[in-house]
MIVO-986760 format. One line per field, with one value per residue (C-alpha): residue number from 0; x, y, z; chain. Coordinates in pm, 1 decimal, decimal comma, padded with zeros to 6 digits. Layout:
BEGIN
seq = [NUM	...]
c1 = [X	...]
c2 = [Y	...]
c3 = [Z	...]
mol = [A	...]
***
This chain:
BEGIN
seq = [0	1	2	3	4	5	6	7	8	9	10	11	12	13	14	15	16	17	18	19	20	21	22	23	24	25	26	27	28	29	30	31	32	33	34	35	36	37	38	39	40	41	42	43	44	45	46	47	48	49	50	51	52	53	54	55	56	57	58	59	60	61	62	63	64	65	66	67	68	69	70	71	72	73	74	75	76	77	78	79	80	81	82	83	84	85	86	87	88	89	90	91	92	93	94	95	96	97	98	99	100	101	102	103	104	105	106	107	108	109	110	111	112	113	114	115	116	117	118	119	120	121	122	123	124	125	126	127	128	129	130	131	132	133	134	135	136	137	138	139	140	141	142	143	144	145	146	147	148	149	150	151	152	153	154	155	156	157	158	159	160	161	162	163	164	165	166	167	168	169	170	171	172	173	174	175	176	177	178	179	180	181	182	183	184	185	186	187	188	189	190	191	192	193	194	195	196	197	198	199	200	201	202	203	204	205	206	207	208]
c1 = [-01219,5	-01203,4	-01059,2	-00768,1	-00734,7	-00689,7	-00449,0	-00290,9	-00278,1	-00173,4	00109,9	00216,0	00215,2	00527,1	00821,0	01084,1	01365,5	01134,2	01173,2	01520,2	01606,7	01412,2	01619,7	01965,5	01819,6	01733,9	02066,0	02249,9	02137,9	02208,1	02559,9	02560,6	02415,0	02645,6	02917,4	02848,8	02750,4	03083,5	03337,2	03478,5	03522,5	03186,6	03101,8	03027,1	02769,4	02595,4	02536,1	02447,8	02195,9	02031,8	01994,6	01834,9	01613,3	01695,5	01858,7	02223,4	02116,3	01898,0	02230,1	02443,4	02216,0	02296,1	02614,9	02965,0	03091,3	03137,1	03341,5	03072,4	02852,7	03105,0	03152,3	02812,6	02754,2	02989,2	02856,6	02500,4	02642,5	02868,1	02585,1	02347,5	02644,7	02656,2	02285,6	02350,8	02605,4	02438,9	02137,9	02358,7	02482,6	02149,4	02078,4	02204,4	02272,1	02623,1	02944,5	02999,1	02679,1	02678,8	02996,6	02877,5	02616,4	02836,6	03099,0	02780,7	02656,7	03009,5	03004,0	02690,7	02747,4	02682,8	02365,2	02600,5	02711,8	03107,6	03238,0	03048,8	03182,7	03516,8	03482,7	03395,1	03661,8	03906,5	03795,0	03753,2	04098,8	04240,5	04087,8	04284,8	03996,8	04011,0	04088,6	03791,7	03543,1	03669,1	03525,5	03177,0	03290,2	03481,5	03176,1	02954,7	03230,9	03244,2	02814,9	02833,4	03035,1	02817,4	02511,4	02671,0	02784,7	02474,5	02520,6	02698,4	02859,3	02961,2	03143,4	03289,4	03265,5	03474,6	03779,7	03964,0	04080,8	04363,8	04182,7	03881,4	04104,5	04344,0	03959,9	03817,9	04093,1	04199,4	03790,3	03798,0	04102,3	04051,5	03688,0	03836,5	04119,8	03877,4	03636,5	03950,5	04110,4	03809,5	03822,1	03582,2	03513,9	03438,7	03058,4	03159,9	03084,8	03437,9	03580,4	03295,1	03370,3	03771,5	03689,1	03437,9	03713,7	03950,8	03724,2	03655,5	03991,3	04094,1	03809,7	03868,8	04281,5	04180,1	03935,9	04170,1	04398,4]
c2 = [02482,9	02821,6	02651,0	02509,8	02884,8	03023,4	02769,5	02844,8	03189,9	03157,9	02978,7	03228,5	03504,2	03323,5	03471,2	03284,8	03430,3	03371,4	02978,5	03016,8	03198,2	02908,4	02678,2	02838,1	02851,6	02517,4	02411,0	02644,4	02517,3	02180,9	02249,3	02391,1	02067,9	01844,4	02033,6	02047,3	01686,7	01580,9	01833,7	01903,1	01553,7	01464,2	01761,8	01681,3	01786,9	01458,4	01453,2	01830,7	01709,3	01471,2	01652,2	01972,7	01735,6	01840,8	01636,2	01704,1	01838,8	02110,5	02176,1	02211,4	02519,8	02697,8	02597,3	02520,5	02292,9	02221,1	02561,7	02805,4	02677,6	02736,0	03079,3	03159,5	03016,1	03237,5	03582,2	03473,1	03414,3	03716,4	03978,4	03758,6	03842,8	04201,7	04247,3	04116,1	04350,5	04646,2	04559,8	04534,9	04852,9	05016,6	04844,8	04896,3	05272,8	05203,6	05111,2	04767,3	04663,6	04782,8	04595,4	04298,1	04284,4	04268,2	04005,2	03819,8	03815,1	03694,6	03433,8	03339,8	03398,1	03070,1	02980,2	02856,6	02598,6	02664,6	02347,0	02447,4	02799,6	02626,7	02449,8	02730,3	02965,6	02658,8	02714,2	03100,1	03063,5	02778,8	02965,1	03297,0	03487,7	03630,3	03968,1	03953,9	03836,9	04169,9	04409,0	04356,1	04419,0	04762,9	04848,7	04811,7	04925,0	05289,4	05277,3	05234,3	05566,5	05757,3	05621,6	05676,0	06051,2	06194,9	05958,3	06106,1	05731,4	05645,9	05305,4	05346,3	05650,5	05806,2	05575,2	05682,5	05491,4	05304,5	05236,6	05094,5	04842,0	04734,5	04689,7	04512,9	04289,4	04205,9	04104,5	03875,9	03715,2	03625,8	03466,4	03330,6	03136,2	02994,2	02909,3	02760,9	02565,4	02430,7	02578,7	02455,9	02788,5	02933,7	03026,7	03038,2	03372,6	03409,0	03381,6	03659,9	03852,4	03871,0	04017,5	04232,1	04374,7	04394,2	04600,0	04827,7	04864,7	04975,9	05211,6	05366,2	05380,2	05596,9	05792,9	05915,7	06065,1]
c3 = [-07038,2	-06837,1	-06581,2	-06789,4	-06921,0	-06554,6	-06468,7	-06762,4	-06679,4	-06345,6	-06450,5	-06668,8	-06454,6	-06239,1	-06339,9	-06471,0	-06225,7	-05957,8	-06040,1	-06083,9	-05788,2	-05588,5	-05767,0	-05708,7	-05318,4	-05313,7	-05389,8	-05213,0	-04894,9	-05034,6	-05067,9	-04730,0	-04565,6	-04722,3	-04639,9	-04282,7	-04258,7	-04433,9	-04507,7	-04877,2	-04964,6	-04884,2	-05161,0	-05530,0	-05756,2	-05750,4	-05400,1	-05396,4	-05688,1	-05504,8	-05103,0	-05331,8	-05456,1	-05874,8	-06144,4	-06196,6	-06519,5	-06365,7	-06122,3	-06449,0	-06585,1	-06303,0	-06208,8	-06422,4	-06177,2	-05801,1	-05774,2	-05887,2	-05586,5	-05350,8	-05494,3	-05488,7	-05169,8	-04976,9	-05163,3	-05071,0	-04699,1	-04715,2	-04840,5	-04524,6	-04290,0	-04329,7	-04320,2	-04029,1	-03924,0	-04067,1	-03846,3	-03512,5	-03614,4	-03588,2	-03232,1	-02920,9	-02842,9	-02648,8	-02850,2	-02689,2	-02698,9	-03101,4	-03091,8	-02901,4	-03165,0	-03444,7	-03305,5	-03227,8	-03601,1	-03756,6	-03479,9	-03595,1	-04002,9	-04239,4	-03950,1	-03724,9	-03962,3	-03926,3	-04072,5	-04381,0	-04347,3	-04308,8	-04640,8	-04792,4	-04698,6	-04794,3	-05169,6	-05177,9	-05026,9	-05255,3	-05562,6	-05482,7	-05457,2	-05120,7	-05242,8	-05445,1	-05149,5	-04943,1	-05212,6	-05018,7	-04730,9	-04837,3	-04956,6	-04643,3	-04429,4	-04665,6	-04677,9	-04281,0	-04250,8	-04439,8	-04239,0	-03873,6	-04003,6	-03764,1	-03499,3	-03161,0	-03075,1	-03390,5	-03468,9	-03801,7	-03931,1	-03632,8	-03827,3	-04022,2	-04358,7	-04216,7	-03880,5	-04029,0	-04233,6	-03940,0	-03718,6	-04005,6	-04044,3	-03712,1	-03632,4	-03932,0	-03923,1	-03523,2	-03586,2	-03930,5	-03787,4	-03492,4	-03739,8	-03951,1	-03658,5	-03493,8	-03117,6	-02948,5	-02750,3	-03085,0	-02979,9	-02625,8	-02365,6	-02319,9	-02636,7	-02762,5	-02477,5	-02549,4	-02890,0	-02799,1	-02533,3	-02858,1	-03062,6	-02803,1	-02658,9	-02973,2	-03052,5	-02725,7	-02793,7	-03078,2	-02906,5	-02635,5	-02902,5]
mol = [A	A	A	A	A	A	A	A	A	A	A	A	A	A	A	A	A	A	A	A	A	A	A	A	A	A	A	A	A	A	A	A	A	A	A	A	A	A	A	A	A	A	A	A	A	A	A	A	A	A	A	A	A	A	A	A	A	A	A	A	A	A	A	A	A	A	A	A	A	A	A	A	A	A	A	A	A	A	A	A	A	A	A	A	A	A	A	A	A	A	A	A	A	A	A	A	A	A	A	A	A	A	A	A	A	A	A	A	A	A	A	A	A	A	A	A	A	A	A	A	A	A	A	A	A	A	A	A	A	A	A	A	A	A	A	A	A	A	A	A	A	A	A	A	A	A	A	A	A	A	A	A	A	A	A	A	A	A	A	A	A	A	A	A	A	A	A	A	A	A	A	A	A	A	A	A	A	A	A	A	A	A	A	A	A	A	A	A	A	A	A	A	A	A	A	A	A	A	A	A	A	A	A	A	A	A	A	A	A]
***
């Protein structure tokens, strides 16, 4: 009988949005396997259902429809990202390494799973809501300023408004659209190293001012 009462008690002392944040994890990374194993028409909520390993039921607490997922996905792979970046910020002393470290991590964003990433930029895209996907990233980009205020090689705080957008932009768009078009040299040396030579061409156009 004490034994059924600890049990018991154990069990109550998981919290509830513990559960449900495995849950919403679980099929998360669901969504993001079947979409890199077969593209958006491979993606439904069924088949999502079943790789997560939860009834469709359990999927519908969570989740409105197909949508929602994607949506969700690409903020939890968005605020991943610019940990990411935030971290490669903090790294190598020299701006191209810092740089190199950055272009590395969008390369790299979604785990490397880029038709997955491509799926899901489809929808954000599809849904209109790319405006609303860059409001984390204007966030991190006016945190990061603050943060590199004391340091003597600053990357982004030495921008100003307009420079930071046109940087931002111009990094995104080039790793969007070989994300978006399939290039093959996508996680290639050369292709990282002709961005990195972008970035810091740039930064050091503005420097010499």
């Amino acid at each position: 009988m004490a034994k059924s009462r600890q049990a018991l008690e154990v069990t109550r002392r998981i919290p509830r949005q513990a559960r449900s944040a495995e849950t919403v994890a679980l099929i998360l990374e669901a969504t993001a396997q079947v979409l890199e194993a077969g593209d958006l028409p491979a993606f439904t909520t069924n088949s999502v259902a079943e790789r997560a390993g939860v009834s469709i039921g359990t999927l519908y607490q969570y989740f409105a429809d197909k949508n929602e997922i994607l949506l969700a996905l690409a903020r939890q792979q968005m605020a991943i990202g610019l940990a990411d970046i935030g971290r490669a910020l903090q790294g190598d002393p020299s701006v191209e390494g810092r740089v190199r470290a950055v272009v590395q991590a969008m390369v790299n964003a979604f785990g490397g799973r880029h038709r997955a990433r491509k799926a899901v930029t489809q929808a954000i895209l599809a849904q209109g809501l790319g405006t609303e996907m860059m409001s984390p990233i204007a966030a991190f980009i006016a945190a990061a300023r603050q943060q590199e205020g004391a340091n003597p090689q600053p990357l982004i705080a030495a921008l100003s408004t307009e420079q930071a957008f046109v940087l931002s932009r111009a990094l995104m768009a080039t790793i969007r659209h070989a994300v978006m078009e399939e290039q093959p040299f996508l996680r290639s040396q050369a292709f990282e190293d002709e961005v990195v030579r972008l970035v810091v061409a740039y930064l050091g156009a503005i420097t010499e001012r």
